[in-house]
C-alpha atoms as an extended CHARMM CRD file, in Angstrom:
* protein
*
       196  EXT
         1         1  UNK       CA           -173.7730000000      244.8090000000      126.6190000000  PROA      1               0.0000000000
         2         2  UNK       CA           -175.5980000000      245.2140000000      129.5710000000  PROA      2               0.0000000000
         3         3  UNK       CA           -172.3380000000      245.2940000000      131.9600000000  PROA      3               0.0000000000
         4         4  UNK       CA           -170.6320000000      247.7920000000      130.1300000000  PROA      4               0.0000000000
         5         5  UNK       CA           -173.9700000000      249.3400000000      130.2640000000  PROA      5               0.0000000000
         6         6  UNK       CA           -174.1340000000      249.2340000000      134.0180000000  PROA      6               0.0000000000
         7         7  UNK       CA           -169.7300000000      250.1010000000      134.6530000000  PROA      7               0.0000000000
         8         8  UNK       CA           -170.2680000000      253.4590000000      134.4840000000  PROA      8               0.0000000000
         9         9  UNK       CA           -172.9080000000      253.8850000000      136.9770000000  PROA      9               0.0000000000
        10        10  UNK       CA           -170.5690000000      251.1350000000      139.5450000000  PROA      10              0.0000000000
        11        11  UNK       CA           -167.9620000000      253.2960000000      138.8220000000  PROA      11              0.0000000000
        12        12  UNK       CA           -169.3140000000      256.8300000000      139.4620000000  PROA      12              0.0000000000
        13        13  UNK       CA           -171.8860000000      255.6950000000      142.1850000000  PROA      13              0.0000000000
        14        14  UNK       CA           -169.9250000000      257.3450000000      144.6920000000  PROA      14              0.0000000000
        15        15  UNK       CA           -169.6900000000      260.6740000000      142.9830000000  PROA      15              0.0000000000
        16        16  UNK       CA           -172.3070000000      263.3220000000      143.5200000000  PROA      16              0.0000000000
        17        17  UNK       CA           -172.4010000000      263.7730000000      140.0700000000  PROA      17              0.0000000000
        18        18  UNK       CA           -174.0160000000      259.9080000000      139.6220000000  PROA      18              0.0000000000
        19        19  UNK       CA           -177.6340000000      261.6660000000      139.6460000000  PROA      19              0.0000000000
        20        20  UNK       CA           -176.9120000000      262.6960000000      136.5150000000  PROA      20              0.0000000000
        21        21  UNK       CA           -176.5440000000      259.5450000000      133.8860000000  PROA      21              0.0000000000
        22        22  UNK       CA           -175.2780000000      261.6290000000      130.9020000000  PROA      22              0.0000000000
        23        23  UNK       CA           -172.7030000000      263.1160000000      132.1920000000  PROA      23              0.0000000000
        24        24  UNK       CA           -171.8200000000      260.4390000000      134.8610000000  PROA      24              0.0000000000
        25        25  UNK       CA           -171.5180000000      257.9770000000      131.6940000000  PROA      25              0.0000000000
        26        26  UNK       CA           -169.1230000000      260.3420000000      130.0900000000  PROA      26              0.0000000000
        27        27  UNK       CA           -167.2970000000      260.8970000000      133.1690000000  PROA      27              0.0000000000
        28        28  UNK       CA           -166.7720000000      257.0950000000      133.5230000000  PROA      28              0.0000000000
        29        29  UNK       CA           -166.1310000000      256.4760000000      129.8720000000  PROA      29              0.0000000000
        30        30  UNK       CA           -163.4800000000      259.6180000000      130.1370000000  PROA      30              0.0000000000
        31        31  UNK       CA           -161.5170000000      257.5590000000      133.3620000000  PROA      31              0.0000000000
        32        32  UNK       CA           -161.6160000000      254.2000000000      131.6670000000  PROA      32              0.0000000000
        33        33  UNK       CA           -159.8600000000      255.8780000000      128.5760000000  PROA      33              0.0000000000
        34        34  UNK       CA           -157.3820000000      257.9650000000      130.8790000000  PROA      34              0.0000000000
        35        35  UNK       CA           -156.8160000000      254.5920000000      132.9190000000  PROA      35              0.0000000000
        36        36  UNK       CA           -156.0630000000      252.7140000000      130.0400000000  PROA      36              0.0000000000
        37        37  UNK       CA           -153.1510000000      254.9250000000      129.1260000000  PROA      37              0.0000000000
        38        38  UNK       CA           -151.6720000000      255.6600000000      132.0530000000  PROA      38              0.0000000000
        39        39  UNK       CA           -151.8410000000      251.4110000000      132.0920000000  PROA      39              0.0000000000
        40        40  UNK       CA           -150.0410000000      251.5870000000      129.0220000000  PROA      40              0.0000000000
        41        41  UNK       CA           -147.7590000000      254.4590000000      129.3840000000  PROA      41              0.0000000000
        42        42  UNK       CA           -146.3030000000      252.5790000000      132.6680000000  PROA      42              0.0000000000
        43        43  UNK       CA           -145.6350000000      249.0590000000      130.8400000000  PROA      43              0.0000000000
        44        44  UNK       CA           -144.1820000000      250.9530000000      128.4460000000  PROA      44              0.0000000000
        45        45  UNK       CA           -142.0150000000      252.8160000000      131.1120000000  PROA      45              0.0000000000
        46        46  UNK       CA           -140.7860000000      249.6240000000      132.4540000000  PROA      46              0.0000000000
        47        47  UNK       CA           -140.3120000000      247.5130000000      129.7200000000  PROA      47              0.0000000000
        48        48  UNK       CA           -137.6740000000      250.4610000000      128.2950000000  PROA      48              0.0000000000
        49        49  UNK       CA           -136.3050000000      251.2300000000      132.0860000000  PROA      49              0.0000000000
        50        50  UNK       CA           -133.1770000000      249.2610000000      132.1990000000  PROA      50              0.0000000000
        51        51  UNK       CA           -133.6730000000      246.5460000000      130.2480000000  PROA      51              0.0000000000
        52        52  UNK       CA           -132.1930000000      244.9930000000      126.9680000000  PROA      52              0.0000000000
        53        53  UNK       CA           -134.3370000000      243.3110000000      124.4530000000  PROA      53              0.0000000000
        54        54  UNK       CA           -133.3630000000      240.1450000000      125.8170000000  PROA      54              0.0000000000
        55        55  UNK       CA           -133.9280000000      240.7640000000      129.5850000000  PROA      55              0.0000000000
        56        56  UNK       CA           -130.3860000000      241.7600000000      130.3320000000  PROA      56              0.0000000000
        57        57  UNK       CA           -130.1360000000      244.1520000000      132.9170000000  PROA      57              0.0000000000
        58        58  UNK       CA           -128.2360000000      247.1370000000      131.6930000000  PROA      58              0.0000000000
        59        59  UNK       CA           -127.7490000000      249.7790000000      134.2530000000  PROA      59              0.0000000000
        60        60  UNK       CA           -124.8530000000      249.9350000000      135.6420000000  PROA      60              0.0000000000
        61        61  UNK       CA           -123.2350000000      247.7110000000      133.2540000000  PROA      61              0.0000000000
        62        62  UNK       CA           -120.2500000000      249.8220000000      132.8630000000  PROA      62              0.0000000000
        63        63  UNK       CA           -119.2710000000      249.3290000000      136.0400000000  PROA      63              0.0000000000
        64        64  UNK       CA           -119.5660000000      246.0130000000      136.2110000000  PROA      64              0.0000000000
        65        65  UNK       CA           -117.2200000000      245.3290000000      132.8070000000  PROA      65              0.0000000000
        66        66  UNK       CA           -113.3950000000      246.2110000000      131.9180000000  PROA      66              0.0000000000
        67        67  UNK       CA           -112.7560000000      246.7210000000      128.0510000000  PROA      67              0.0000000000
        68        68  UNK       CA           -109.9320000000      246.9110000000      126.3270000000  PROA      68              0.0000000000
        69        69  UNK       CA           -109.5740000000      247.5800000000      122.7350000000  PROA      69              0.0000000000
        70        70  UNK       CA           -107.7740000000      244.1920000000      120.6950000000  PROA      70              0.0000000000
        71        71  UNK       CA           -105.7150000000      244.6360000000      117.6020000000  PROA      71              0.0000000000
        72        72  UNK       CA           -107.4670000000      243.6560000000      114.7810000000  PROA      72              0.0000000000
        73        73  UNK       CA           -104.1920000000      242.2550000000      112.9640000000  PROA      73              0.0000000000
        74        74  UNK       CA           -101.1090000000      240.2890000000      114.4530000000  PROA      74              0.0000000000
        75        75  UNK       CA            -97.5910000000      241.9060000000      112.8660000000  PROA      75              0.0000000000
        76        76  UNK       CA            -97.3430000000      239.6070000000      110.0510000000  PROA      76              0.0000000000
        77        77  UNK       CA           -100.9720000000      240.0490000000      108.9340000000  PROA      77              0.0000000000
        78        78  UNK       CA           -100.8450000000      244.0300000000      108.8570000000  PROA      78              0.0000000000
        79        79  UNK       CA            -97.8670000000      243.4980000000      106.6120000000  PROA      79              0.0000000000
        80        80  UNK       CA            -99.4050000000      241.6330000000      104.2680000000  PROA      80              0.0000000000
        81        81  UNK       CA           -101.9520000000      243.5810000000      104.4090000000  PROA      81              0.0000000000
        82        82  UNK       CA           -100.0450000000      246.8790000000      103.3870000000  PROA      82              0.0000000000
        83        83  UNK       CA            -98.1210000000      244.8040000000      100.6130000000  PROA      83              0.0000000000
        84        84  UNK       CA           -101.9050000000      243.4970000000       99.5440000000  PROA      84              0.0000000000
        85        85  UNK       CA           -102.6080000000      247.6980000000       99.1870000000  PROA      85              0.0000000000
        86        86  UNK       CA           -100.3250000000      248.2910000000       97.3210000000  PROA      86              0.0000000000
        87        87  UNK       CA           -100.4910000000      245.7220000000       94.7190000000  PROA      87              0.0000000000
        88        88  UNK       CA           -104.1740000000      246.2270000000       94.0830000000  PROA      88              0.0000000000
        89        89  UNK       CA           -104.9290000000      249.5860000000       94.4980000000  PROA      89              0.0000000000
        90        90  UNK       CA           -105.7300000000      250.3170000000       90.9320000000  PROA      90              0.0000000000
        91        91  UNK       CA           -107.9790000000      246.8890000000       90.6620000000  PROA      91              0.0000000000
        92        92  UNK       CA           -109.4320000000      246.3980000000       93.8870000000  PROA      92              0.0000000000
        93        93  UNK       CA           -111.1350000000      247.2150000000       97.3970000000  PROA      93              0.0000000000
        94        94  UNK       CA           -109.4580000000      245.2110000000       99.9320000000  PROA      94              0.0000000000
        95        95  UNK       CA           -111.1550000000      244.1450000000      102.9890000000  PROA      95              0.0000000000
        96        96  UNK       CA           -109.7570000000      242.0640000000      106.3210000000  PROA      96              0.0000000000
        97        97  UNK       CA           -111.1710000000      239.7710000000      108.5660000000  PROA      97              0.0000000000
        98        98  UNK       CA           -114.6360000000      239.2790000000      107.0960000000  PROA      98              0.0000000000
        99        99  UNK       CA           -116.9130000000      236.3270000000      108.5710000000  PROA      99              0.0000000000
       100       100  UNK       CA           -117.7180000000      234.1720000000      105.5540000000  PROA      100             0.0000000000
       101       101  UNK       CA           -121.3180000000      234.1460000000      105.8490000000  PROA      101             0.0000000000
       102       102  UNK       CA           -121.0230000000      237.8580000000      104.6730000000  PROA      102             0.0000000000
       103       103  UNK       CA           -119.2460000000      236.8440000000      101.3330000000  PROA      103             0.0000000000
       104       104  UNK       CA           -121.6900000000      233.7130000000      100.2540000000  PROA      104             0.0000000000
       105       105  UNK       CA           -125.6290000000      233.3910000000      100.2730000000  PROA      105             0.0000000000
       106       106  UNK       CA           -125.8670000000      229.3010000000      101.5410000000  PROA      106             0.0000000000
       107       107  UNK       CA           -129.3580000000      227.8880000000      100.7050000000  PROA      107             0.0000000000
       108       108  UNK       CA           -128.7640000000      224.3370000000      101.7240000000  PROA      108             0.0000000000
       109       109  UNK       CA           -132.2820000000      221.8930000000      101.0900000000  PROA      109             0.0000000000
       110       110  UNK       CA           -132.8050000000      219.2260000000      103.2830000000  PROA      110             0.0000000000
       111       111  UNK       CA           -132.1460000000      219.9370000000      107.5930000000  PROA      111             0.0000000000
       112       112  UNK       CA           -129.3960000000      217.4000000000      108.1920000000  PROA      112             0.0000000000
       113       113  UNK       CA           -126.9510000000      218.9320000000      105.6560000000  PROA      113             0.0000000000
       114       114  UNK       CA           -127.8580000000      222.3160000000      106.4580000000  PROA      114             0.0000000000
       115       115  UNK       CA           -126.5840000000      221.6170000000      109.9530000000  PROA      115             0.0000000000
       116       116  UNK       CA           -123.4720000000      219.9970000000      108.5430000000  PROA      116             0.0000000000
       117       117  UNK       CA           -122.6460000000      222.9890000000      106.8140000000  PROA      117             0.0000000000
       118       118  UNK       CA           -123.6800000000      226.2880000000      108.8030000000  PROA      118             0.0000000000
       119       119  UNK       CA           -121.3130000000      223.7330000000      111.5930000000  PROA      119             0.0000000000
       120       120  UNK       CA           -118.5820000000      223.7700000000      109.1020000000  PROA      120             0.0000000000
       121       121  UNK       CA           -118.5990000000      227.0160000000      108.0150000000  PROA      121             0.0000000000
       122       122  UNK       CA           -119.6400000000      228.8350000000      111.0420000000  PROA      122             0.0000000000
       123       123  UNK       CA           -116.5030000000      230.3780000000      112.6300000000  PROA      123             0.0000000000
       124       124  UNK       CA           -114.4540000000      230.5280000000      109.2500000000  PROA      124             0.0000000000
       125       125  UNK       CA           -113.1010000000      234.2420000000      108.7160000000  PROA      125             0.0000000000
       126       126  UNK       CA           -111.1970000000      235.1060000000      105.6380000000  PROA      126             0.0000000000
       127       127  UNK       CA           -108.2360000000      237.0550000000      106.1360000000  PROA      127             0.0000000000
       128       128  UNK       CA           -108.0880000000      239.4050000000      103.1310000000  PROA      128             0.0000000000
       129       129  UNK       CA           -111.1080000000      239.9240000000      100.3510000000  PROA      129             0.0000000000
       130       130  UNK       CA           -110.7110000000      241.9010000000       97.1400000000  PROA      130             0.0000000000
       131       131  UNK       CA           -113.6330000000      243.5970000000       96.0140000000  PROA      131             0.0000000000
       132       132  UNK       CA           -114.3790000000      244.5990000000       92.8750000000  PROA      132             0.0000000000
       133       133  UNK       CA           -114.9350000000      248.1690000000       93.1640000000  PROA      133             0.0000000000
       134       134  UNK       CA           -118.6190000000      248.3970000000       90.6910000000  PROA      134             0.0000000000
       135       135  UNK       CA           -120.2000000000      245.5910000000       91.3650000000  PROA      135             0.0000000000
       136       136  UNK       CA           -119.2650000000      245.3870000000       95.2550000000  PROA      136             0.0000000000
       137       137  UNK       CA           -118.6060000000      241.6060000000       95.3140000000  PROA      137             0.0000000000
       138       138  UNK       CA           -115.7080000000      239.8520000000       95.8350000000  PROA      138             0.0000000000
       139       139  UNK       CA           -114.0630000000      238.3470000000       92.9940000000  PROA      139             0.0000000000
       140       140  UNK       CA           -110.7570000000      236.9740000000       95.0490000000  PROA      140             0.0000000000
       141       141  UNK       CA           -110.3140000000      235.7940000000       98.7230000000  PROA      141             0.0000000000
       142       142  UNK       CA           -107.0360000000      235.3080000000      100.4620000000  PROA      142             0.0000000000
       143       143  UNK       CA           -106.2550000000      232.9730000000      103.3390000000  PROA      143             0.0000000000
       144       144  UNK       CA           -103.0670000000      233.5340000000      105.6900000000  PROA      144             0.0000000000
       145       145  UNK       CA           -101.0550000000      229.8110000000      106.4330000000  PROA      145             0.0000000000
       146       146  UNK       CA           -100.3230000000      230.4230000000      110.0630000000  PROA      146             0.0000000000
       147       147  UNK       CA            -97.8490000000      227.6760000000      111.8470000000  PROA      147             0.0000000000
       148       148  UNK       CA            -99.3150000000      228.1650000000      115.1440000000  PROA      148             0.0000000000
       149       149  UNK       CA           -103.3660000000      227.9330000000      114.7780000000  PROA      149             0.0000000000
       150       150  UNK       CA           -105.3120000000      226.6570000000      111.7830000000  PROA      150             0.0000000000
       151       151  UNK       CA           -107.3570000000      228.9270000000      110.2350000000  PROA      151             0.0000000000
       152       152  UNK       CA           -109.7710000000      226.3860000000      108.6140000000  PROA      152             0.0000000000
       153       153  UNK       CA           -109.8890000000      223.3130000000      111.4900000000  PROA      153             0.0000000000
       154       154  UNK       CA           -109.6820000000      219.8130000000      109.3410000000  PROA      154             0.0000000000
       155       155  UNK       CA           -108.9160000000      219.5020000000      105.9200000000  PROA      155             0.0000000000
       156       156  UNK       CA           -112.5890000000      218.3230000000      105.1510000000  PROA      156             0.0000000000
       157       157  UNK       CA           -113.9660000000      222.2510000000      106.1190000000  PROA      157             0.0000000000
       158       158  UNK       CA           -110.7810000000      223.9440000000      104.0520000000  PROA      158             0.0000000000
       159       159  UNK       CA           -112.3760000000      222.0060000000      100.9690000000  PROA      159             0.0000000000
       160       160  UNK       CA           -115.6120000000      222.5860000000      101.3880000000  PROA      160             0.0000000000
       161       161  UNK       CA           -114.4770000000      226.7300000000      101.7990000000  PROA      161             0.0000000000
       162       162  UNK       CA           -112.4530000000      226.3790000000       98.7920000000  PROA      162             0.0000000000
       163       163  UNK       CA           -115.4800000000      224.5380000000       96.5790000000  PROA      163             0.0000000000
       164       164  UNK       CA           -118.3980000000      226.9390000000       97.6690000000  PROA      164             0.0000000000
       165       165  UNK       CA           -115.6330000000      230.2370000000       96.4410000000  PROA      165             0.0000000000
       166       166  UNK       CA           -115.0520000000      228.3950000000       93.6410000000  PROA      166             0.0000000000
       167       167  UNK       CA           -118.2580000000      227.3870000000       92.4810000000  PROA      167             0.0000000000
       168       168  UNK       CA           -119.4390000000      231.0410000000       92.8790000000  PROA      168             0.0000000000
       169       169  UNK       CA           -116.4730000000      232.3970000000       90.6640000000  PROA      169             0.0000000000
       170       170  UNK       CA           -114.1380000000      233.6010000000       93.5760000000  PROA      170             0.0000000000
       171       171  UNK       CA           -110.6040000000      232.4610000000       93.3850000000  PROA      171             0.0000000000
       172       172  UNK       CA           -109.2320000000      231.2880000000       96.5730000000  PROA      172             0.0000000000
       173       173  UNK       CA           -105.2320000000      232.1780000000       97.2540000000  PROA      173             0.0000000000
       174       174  UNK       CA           -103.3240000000      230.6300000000      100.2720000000  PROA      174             0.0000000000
       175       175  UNK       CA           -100.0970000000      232.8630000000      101.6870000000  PROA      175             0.0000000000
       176       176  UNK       CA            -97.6290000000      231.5270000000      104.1030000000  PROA      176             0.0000000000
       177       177  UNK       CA            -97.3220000000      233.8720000000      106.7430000000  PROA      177             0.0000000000
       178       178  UNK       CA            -94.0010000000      233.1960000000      107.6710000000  PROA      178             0.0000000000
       179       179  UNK       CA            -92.9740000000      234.1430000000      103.5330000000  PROA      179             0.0000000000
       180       180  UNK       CA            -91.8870000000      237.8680000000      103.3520000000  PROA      180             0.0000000000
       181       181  UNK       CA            -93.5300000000      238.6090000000       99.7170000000  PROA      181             0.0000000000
       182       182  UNK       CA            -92.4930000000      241.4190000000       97.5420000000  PROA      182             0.0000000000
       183       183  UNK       CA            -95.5240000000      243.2760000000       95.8050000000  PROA      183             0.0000000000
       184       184  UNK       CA            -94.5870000000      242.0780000000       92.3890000000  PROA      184             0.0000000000
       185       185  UNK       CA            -94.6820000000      238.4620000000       93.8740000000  PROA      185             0.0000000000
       186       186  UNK       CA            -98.1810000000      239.4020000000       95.6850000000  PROA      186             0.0000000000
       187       187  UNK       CA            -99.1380000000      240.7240000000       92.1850000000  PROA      187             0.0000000000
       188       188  UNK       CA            -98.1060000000      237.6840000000       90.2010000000  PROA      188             0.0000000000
       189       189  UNK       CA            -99.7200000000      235.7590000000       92.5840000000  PROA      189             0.0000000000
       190       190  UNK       CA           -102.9380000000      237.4950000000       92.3460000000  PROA      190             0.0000000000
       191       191  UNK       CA           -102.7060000000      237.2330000000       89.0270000000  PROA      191             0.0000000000
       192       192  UNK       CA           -102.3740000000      241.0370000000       88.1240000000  PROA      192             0.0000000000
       193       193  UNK       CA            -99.2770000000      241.2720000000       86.9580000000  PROA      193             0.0000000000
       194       194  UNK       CA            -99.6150000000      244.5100000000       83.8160000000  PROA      194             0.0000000000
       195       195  UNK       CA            -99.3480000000      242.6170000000       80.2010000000  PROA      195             0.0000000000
       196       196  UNK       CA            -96.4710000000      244.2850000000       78.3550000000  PROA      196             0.0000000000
């Protein structure tokens, strides 16, 4: 206590006004305070001036990148999309190109299979997802067949997808992409075909 006691006077000493304690100790108490802030004001300052949370520099950075809007959907995928509109739009929202992790809650127990899974499952995107329309969950996910890439990469990661839908209740349906399906096919296979 006695430093802080004696910081004012080392501070002021210089000042004519250091003959008189109260008010030098209120003067020096007064410039701590405004030091302090403008101390704090400037990291502040810096810390927002041009950075990104994680200490990318981001001024300028439109000149220094070219972007170019992708399609979200190849040709044959928009069409089944369209055909997918049509025969659900009295049952279902219909969604595209949704990362998996935002359709299932994983809570895996021990480390090693945790890392097992969240490897197998980790770039998996479903190509369509119905959603039922109150509850806002999905009740039905389809996957596109495509010749030229695999959408799931071994046949070990399409069943585990396929058991984790199906043990939450979500019916998994695989469509060749090459197949041009009428709607009533789409709705038979969906399973929504009207009972007479």
């Amino acid at each position: 206590m006695d430093l802080f006691e004696r910081l004012p006077e080392r501070l002021l000493a210089w000042l004519p006004l250091a003959t008189h304690p109260p008010l030098s100790q209120l003067l020096a108490i007064v410039l701590v305070v405004v030091t302090c802030l403008v101390i704090v004001v400037l990291f502040r300052l810096r810390r927002r001036g041009g950075r990104h949370p994680d200490n990318i520099w981001t001024d300028g950075i439109e000149e220094r990148i070219t972007v170019k809007a992708q399609p979200l959907m190849n040709g044959p995928e928009v069409a089944v999309f369209n055909l997918l509109l049509m025969a659900i739009r009295d049952h279902f929202l219909l969604l595209s190109k949704v990362p998996l992790r935002n359709l299932l809650q994983l809570r895996v127990d021990d480390a090693s299979s945790k890392r097992a899974v969240a490897q197998a499952l980790r770039n998996v995107t479903v190509d369509f997802v119905l959603v039922h329309p109150g509850t806002r969950l999905p009740v039905k996910v389809v996957f596109l067949e495509k010749p030229d890439d695999d959408v799931l990469v071994s046949p070990a990661q399409g069943w585990l997808v396929e058991a984790l839908f199906l043990k939450v209740g979500i019916e998994v349906i695989w469509l060749d992409q090459d197949i041009r399906y009428s709607v009533e096919q789409l709705t038979n296979l969906l399973g929504l075909q009207e009972e007479t």
